[in-house]
N, C-alpha and C positions, 0 to 999 in steps of 0.2 A: 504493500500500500504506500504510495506516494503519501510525504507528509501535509499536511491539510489545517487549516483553523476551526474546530469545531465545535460546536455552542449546545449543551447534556443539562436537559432538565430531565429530574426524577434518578439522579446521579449516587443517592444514598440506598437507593434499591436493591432489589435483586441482580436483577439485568443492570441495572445504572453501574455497581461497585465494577462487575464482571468486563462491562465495555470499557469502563475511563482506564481498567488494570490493561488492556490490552493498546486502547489508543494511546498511553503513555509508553511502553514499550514500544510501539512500534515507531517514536517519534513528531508523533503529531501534538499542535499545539490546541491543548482542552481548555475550554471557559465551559464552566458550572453554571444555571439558576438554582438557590436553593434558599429555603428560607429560615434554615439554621448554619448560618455563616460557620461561628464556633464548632459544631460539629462536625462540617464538612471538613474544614479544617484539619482536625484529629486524626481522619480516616484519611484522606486524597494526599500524595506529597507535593512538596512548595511547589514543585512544575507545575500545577493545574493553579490558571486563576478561577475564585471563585466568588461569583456576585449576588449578594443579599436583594431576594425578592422576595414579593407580597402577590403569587399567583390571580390572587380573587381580586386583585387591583384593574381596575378597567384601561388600559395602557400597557399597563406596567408601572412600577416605581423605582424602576433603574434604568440605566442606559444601557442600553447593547452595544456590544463592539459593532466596529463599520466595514471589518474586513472580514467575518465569518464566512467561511464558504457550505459548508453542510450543518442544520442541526438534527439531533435524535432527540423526540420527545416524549419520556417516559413517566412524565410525572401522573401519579394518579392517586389515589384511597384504594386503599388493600381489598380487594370481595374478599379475603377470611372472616372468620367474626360471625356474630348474629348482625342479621338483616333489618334492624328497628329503624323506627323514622328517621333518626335524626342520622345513622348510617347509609342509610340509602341517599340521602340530600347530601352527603360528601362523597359518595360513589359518584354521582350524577354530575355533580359541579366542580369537581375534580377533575372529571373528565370533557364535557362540554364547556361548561365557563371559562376554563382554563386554557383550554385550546385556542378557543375565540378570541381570548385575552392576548393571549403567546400571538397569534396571527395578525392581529391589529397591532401590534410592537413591529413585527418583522415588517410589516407593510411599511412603516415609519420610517425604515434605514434609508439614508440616502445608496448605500449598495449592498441590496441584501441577499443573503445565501443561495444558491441555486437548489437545493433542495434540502426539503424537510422529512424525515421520515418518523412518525409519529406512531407510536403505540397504537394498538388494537387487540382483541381477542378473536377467534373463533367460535366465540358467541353469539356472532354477528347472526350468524346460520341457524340458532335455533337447534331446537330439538326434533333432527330427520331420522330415525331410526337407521336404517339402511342406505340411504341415498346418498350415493359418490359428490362429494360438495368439491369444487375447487373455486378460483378467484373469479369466474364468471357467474356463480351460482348466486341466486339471489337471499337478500336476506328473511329469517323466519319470523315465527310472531310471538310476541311475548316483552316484558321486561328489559331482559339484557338483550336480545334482537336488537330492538327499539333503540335502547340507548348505544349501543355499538354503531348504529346506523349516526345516528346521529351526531357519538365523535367523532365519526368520520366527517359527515358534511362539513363538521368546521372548520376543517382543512380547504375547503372550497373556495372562499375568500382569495388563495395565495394562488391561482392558476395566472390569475388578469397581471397580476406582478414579476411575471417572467418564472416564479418559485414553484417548484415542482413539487407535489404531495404525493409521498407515500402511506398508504397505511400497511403497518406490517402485524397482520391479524395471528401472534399469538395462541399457541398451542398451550398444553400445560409445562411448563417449565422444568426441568429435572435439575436439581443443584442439589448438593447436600450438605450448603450454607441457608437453605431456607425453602418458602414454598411447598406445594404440596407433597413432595418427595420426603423432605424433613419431618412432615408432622407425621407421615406413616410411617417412620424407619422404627420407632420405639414399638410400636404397636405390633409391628411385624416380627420384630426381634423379640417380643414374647410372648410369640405364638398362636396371636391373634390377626394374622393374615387374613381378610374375609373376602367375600364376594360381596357385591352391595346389589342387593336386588336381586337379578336373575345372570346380572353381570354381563349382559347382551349389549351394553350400550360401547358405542364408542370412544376411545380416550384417544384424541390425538395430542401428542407431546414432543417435546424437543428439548435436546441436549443446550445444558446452559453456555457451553462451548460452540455449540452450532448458532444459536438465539443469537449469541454477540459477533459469529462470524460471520450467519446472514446478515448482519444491520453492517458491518464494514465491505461487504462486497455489494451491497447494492447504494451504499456512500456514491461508491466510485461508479457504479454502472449506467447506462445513459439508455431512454425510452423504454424502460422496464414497465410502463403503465405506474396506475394506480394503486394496485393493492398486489401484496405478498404475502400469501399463504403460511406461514415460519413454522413447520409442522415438520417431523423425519416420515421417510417413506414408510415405515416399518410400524404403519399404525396396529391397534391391535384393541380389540373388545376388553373392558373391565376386569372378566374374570381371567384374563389371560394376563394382561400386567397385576394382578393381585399373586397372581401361579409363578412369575417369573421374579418378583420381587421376593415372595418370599422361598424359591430358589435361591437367588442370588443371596439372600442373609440367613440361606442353612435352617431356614425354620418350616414347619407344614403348613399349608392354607385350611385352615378345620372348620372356618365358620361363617355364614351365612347372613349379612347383614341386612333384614328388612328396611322396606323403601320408607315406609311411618316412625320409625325411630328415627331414622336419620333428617327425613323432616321435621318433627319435634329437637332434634338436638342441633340443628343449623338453620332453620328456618328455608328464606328464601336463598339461602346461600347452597343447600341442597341440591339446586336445579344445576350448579358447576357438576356434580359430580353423576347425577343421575340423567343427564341429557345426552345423548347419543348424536353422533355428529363424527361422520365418514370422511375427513376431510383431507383432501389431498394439495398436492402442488403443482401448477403445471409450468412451474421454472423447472429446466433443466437443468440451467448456469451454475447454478453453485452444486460443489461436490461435500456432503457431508461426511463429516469424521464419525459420527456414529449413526448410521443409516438405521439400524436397528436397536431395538429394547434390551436384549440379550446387552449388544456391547454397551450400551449406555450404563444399565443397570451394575454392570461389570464393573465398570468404570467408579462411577458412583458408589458403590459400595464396598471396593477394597482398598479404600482409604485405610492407613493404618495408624494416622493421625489419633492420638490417647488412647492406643492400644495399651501403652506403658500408665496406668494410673501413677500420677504423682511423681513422672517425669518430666523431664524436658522439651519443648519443641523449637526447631530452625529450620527457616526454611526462606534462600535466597533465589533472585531471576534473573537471569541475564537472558539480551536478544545477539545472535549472532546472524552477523547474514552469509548464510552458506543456508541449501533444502534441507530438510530433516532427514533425508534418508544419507546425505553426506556425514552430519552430525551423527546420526545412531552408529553409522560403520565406525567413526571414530571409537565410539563408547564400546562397541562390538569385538577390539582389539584387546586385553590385557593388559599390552606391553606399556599401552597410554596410559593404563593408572599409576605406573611410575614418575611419568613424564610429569603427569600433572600434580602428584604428590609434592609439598615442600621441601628440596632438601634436607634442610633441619631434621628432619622424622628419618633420615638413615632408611627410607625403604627400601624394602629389598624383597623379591620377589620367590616364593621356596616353592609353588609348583610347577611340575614340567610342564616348557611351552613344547608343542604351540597345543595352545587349549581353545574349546568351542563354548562360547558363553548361551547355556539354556538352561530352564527350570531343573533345578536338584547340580548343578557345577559347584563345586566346591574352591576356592580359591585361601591358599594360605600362605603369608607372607610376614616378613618379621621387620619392626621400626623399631624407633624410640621415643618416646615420649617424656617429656621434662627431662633425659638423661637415665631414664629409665628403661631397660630392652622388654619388648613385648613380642610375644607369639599374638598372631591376628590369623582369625578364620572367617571368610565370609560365604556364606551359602546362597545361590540367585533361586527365590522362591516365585519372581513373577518375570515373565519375560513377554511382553509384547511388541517387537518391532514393527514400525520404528517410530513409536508414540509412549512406549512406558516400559521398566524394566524396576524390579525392587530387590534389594538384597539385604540379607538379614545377619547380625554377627551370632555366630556359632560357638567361637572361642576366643575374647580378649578382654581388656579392661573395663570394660563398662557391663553395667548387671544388665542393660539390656542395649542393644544400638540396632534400628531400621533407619536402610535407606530406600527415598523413592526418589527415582528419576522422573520425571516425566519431560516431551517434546510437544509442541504446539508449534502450527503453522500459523508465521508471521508474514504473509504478503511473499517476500521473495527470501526469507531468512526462517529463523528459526527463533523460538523462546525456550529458554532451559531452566526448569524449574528442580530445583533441589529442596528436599523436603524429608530432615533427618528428627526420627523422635530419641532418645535417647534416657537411657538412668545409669547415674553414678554413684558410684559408693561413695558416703558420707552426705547422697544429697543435695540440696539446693544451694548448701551453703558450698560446698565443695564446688558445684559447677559455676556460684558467681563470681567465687576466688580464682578459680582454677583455669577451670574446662572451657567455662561459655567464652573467653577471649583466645582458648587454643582452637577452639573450632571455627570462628569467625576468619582465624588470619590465617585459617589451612582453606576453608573454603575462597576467600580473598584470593590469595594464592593461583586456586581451581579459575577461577572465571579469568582472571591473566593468563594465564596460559594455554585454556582451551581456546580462547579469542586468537590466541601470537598461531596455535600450529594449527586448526583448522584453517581459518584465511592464509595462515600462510603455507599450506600444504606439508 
């Protein structure tokens, strides 16, 4: 992705945190609307500017930058929760008022952004039991129909100004930092998998990785129309992501959850999870990373983040621009984890090369630490080329140490995301004396040097 100026309302979100992590790696320059300045703050780093607004304000009550070239606009009120008056009047005006709001500001610039791509759901559609929906299908009837029709229209305003509207109509989201993935993972994990209903209805969803990767590929793409589907091809009926979910976390689906209980315990907010809705995409353009449930849920679920209660967690990014499968062969080598090791640590490598890196390889090698000699064993327990790979320590100093690699496609480069949980003996006092500044300036170390010998061959 060429780098770009681009202007993220609804940035403390789901999808908001997920986009600005990736549009700041890859280089582009982010402006925020948010209406908690301080907390935006906390979370986004100094790179992102970020401007304190008042959504429900008729204008706006701040300035926009005048060189924006793309905004994404995700701001909204959450549908979780009970559905009572005064929630639904922030559903609705959150979504409509606000848009209206956002569009009469950008009308105001004297040079304003060529396209906006604005939040939508798959609601739009209604509850079709069967019926194949894509971006030509018209909208259903009911509530959230209605209103999804409606944020859309607000967009409407921005055609006559040269500014090009996208609606990108939203699947259920899979992440497992939030969303409705989050709130089933507990319940599933204790064995309370269920079917809701008869489980016949449709769920169409999309990886939170995909979600942020369609909203950057069609930044950049030209006469894509109006509206974008945001769905994986790999839709699948209720009772079959309830089967595969609670596959995926090792537990049985045993129980049956009727459609009146669930309407008594969420209200109108039931109608997200009991409406059926076929919905497809008829872009071809973009290539998804997890086209199906199975990998998603894979993904999503063998996080091994707080596997270690009452350890530690690090976990650094770098973007390199080399493709990911040049990057994975790197990783794929052995002989590189000395290269990239610190000298100081004395590595030295004790199994026979040349060795073939897959699930169950064994690798053991002997350093030093603080002037101390260690035997180190490391077992590779996950291996998926060329997007993720985990290994686990077997035999050395630390009472427990995982590592995940993961790769992300960046435009024309790559994003390396390391992600180590660890436990040390003597504890937490021990790793903020000790440890947690040895592992910062080994992995420091790590991201110099795989930048110096990938780019430099």
């Amino acid at each position: 992705m060429r780098n770009m100026k681009i202007l993220v309302t609804g940035a403390t979100g789901l999808i908001g945190r997920a986009l600005i992590n990736r549009l700041t790696l890859d280089g582009n320059l982010v402006t925020i609307l948010t209406r908690n300045h301080i907390n935006a703050r906390k979370i986004f780093p100094s790179g992102v500017d970020i401007i304190q607004w008042n959504p429900y304000a008729r204008g706006l009550d701040c300035n926009l930058p005048n060189d924006i070239e793309a905004v994404v606009h995700l701001a909204g009120e959450p549908i979780h929760g009970l559905w009572h008056k005064g929630k639904i009047k922030r559903i609705v005006e959150s979504r409509v008022s606000v848009t209206r709001n956002l569009v009469s500001a950008l009308n105001e610039l004297d040079s304003p952004p060529g396209k906006i791509l604005c939040a939508s759901a798959v609601g739009f559609y209604g509850d079709r039991s069967n019926e194949i929906l894509d971006e030509r299908s018209d909208s259903g009837k009911g509530f959230i129909p209605n209103l999804t029709r409606e944020w859309e229209e607000s967009l409407s305003g921005l055609a006559a100004d040269g500014i090009s509207p996208v609606a990108m109509r939203f699947g259920l989201v899979l992440s497992r930092y939030g969303g409705l993935l989050k709130r089933l993972l507990l319940p599933w994990k204790l064995g309370l998998a269920c079917k809701i209903s008869n489980g016949l209805q449709w769920w169409p969803w999309v990886h939170i990785e995909d979600a942020v990767g369609m909203i950057i590929h069609y930044i950049q793409k030209n006469d894509l129309g109006n509206v974008v589907n945001c769905v994986a091809p790999g839709i699948v009926m209720q009772r079959e992501f309830a089967s595969q979910l609670a596959k995926a976390v090792k537990r049985p689906r045993l129980i049956r959850f009727p459609r009146w209980i669930l309407r008594l315990l969420l209200g109108g907010m039931s109608w997200e999870l009991l409406a059926s809705r076929k919905v497809i995409t008829n872009r071809g353009d973009y290539v998804f990373k997890f086209p199906s449930l199975n990998l998603a849920l894979k993904d999503l679920t063998s996080d091994f983040k707080g596997t270690y209660k009452g350890g530690s967690h690090y976990e650094t990014k770098m973007r390199i621009e080399a493709p990911i499968e040049k990057v994975f062969e790197f990783f794929s080598d052995p002989m590189n984890l000395e290269r990239i090791t610190p000298p100081w640590l004395k590595f030295q490598m004790l199994t026979q090369l040349p060795l073939k890196l897959e699930v169950g390889t064994k690798i053991d090698y002997k350093l030093k630490l603080r002037w101390f000699p260690i035997r180190w064993q490391s077992e590779i327990i996950e291996w998926d080329p060329p997007r993720r790979f985990v290994d686990l320590q077997t035999r050395g100093p630390y009472r427990s140490w995982i590592h995940i690699h993961q790769f992300v496609v960046a435009g024309s480069g790559t994003i390396i995301i390391d992600i180590v949980d660890y436990k040390v003996p003597g504890g937490s006092l021990i790793d903020r004396l000790l440890v947690r500044r040895d592992v910062e300036r080994i992995f420091s170390f790590r991201r110099t040097m795989i930048k110096a010998l990938i780019n430099g061959g």
